[in-house]
C-alpha positions as CSV (number, residue, x, y, z in Angstrom):
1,X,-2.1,16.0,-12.9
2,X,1.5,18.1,-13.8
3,X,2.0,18.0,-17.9
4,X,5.5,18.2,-18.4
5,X,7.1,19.1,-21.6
6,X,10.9,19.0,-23.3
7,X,12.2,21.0,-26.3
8,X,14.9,20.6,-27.6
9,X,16.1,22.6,-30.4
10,X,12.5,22.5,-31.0
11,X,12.0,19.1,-31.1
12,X,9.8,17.7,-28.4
13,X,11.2,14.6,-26.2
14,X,9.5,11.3,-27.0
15,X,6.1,10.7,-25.6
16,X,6.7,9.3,-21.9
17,X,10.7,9.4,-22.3
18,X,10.8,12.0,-19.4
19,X,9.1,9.2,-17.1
20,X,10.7,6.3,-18.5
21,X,14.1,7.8,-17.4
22,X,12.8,9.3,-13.7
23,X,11.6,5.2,-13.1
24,X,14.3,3.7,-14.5
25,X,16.2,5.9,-11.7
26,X,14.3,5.5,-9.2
27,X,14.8,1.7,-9.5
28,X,18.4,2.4,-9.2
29,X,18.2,4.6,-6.2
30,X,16.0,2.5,-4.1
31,X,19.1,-0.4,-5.1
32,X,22.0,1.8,-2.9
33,X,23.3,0.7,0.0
34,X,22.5,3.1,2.9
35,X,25.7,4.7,2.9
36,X,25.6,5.6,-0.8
37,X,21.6,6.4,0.0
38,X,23.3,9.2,2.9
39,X,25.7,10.5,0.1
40,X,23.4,11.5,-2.5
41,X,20.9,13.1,-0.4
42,X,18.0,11.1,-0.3
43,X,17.0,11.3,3.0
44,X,13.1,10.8,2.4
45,X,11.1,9.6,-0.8
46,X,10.5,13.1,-2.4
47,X,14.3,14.1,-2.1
48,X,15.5,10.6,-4.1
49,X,12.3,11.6,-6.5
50,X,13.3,15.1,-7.0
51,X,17.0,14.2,-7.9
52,X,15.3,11.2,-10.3
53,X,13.8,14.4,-12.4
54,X,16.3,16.7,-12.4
55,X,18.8,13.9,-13.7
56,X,16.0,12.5,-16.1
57,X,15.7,15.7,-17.5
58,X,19.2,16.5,-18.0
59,X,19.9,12.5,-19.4
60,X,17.0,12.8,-21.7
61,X,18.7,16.2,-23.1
62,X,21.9,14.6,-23.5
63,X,20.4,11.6,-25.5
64,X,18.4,13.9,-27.8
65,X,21.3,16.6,-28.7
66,X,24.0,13.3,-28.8
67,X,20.7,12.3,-31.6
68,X,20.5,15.3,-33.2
69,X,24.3,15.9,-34.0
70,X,24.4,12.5,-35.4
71,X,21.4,12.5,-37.5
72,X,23.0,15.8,-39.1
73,X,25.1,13.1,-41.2
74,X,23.6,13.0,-44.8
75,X,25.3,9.6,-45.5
76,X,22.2,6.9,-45.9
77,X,22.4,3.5,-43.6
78,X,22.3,0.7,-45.2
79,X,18.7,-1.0,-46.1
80,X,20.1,-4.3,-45.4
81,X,21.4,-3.3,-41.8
82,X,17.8,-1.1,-41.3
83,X,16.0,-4.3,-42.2
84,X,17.8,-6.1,-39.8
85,X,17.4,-3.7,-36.6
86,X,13.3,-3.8,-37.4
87,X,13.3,-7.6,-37.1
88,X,15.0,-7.6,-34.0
89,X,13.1,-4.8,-32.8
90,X,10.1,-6.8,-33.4
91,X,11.3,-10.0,-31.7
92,X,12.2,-8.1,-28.7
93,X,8.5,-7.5,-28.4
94,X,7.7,-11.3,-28.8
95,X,6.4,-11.0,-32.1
96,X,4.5,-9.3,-34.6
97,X,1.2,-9.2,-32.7
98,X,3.1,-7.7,-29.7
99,X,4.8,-6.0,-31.7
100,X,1.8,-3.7,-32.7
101,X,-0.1,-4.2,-30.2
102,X,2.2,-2.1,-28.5
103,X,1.1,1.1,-31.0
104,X,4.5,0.5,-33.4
105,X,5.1,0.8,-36.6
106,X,8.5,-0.6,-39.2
107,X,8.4,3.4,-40.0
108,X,9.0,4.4,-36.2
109,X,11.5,1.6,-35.8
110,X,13.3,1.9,-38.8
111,X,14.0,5.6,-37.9
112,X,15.2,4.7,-34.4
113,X,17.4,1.9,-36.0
114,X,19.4,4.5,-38.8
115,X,19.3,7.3,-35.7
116,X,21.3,4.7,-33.6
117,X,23.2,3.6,-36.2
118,X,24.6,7.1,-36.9
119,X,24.8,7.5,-32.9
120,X,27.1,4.6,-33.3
121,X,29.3,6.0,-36.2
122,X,29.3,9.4,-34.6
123,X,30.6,7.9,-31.3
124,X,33.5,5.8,-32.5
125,X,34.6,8.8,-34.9
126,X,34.9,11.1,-31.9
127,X,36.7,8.1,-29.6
128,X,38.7,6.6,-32.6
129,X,41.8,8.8,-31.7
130,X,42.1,6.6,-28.0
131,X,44.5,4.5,-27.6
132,X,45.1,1.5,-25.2
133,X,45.7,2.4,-21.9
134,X,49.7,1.8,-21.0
135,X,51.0,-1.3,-19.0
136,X,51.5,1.5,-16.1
137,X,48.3,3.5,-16.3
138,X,46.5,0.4,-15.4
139,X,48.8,-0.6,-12.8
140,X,47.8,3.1,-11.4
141,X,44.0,2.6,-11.6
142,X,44.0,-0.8,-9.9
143,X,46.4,0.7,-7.1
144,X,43.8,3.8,-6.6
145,X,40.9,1.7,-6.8
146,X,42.0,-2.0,-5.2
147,X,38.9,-1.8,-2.9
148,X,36.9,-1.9,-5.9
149,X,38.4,-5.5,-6.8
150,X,37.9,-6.7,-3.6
151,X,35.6,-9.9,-3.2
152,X,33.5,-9.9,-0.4
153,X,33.0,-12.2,2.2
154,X,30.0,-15.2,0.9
155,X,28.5,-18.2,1.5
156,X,26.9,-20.9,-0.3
157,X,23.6,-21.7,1.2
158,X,20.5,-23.8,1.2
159,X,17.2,-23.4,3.2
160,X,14.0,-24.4,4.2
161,X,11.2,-22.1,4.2
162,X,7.8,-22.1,5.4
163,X,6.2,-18.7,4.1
164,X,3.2,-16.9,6.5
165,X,0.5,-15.4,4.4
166,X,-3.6,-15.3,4.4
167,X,-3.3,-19.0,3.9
168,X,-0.5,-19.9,6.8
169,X,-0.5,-18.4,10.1
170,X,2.6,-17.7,11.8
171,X,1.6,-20.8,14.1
172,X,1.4,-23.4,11.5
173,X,4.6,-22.2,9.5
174,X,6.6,-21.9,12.9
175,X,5.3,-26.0,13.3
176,X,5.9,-26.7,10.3
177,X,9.0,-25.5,9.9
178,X,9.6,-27.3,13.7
179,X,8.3,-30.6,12.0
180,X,11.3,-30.3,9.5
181,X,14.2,-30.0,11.8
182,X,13.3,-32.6,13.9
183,X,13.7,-34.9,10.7
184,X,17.1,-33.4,9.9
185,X,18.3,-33.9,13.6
186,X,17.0,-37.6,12.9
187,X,19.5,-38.1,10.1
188,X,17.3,-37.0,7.0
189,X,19.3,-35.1,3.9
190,X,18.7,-31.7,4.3
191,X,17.3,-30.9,0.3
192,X,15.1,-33.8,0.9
193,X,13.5,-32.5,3.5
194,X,13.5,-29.1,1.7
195,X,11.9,-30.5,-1.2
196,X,9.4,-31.9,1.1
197,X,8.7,-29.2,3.2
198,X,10.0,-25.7,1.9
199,X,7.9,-23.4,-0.3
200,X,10.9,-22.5,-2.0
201,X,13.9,-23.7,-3.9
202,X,16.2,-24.8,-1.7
203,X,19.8,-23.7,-2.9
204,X,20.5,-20.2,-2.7
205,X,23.8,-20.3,-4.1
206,X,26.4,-17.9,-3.5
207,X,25.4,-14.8,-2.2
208,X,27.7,-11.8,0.3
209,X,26.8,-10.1,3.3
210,X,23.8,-7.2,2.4
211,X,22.2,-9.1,-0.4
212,X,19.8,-11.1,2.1
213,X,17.3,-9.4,5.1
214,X,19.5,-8.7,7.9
215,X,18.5,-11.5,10.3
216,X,18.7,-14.3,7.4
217,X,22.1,-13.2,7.2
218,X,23.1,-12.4,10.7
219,X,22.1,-16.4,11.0
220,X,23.6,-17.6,7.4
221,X,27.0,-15.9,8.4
222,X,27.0,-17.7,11.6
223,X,27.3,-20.9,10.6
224,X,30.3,-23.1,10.1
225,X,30.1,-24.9,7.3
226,X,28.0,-28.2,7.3
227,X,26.1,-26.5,10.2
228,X,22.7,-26.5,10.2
229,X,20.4,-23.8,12.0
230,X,18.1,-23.7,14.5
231,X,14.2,-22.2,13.4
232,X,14.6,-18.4,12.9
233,X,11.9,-16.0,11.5
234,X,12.6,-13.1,9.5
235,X,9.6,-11.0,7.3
236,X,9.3,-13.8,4.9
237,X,8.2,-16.7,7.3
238,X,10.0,-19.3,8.9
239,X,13.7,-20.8,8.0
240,X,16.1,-23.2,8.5
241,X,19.2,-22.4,6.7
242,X,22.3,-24.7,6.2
243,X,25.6,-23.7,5.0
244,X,27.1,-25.8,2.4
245,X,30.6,-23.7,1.7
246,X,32.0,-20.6,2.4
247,X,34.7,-17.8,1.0
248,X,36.5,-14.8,2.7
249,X,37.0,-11.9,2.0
250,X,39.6,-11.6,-0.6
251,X,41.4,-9.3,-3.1
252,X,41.5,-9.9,-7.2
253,X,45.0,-9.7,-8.0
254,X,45.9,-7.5,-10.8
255,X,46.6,-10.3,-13.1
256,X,43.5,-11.3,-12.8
257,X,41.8,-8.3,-13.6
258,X,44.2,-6.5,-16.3
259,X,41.9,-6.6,-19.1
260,X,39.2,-5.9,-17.1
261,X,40.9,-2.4,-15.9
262,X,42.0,-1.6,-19.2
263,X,38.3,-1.6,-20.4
264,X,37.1,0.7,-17.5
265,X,40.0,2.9,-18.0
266,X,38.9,3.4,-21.9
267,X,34.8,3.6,-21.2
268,X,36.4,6.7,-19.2
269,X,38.3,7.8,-21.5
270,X,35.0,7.8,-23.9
271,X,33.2,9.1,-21.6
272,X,35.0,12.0,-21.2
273,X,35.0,12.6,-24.7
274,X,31.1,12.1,-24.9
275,X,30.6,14.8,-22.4
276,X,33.3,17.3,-23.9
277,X,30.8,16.9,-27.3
278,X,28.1,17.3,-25.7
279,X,28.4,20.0,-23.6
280,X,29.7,22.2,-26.4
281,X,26.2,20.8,-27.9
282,X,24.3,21.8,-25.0
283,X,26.0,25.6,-24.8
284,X,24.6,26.2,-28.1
285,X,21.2,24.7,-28.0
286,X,18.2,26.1,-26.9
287,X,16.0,23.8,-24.3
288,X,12.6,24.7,-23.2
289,X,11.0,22.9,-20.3
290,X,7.9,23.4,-18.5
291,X,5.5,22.1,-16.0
292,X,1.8,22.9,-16.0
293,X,-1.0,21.7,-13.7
294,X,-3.6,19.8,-16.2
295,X,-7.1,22.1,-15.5
């Protein structure tokens, strides 16, 4: 077992913040799309893993140092805004009982709550100087970025699915699932027999190209619409897949999407000011970090 430990200014990181972070992005690596996969790097496991700690190390840093600076303002929160952040703290757990059976206390939360309530006030006193972006600047960001605003190609869907498992051979679903279309070619509303037969809800609703396995959706985005398909396995068991409407591709137009721009433009505009800070923060502070094999 490696212990790993963080300094920071000679404060140590949070008990299990460190791997928190690296889990929290691994779960967002193992979401990228193969080409983004290629991009970053991670051609196996240990390369996504070994990016997921360098970059929980260094987001873990940032958060403590943008912490630090703002708990360097004397001026007291109020009691009545504390009090509030605790209770919701608490609810978040599900309750009291959860609350500390999870090993809290109101002291630990109450000193989370003023620390990001002075994160807060630190933040919008180093961004309060932005202003709106300008009619053309958005105009700009939309015309370098249109792809981003594009809206893919989709389909809404319903199916029929007969699962294989310990319980259900691939035998008996593939009948099964046999049994159902030959009611449906009969004449038989297709949720009905869905209900009847499926071992899952049977609207899918509206989903692109990539979010399903690739066969469901080589099949799904095959289909006219009203067309029902023939019995097709993928890893999940046995389907029958009907689709109920369809979209194509298309492009958000920049009325549509103005306000939305303008927002993205100023979260970069705060970001950059965010990182400016704190990297003047980090030149100056003094990080320790080490990794020792538990004897």
């Amino acid at each position: 077992m490696v212990i790993v430990t963080l300094k920071v200014n000679g404060e140590a990181a949070p008990e299990g913040a460190l791997e928190a972070e690296m889990n929290a992005l691994m779960g967002r690596f193992q979401q990228l799309p193969p080409e983004q996969l290629e991009r970053y790097g991670f051609s196996t496991p240990e390369a996504m893993r070994a990016k997921a700690a360098e970059w929980a190390q260094e987001n873990v840093v940032e958060r403590m140092l943008l912490r630090q600076e703002a708990c360097k303002n004397p001026e007291p929160v109020p009691d009545d805004v504390l009090e509030k952040a605790v209770a919701e703290t608490v609810e978040r757990f599900g309750g009291r009982e959860k609350f500390d059976e999870a090993g809290l206390t109101e002291e630990q939360a109450r000193e989370d709550a003023e620390a990001e309530a002075k994160i807060e006030k630190l933040v919008n006193a180093l961004t309060a100087h932005l202003k709106p972006p300008k009619q053309k600047d958005i105009a700009e960001f939309y015309r370098k970025r249109r792809s981003q605003f594009r809206v893919p190609e989709s389909v809404n869907a319903a199916h029929i699915l007969k699962s294989v498992n310990e319980e259900v051979t691939a035998v008996d679903a593939k009948k099964a699932v046999e049994e159902a279309k030959a009611e449906l070619n009969a004449g038989a509303d297709f949720i009905e027999v869905a209900e009847k037969h499926s071992d899952a809800p049977a609207e899918l609703g509206w989903f692109p190209r990539g979010r399903m396995v690739p066969r469901f959706d080589e099949v799904a985005f095959g289909l006219q619409v009203g067309q029902v398909s023939a019995p097709f396995k993928t890893t999940f068991g046995f389907h029958i897949v009907k689709v109920l409407d369809s979209r194509p591709e298309s492009q958000r137009p920049l009325s549509e999407v103005r306000d939305l721009v303008a927002g993205e433009i100023m979260t970069l505009r705060r970001n950059e000011v965010l990182e400016a800070f704190i990297d003047k923060a980090r030149a100056a502070a003094t990080v320790d970090f080490s990794a020792t094999a538990d004897a």
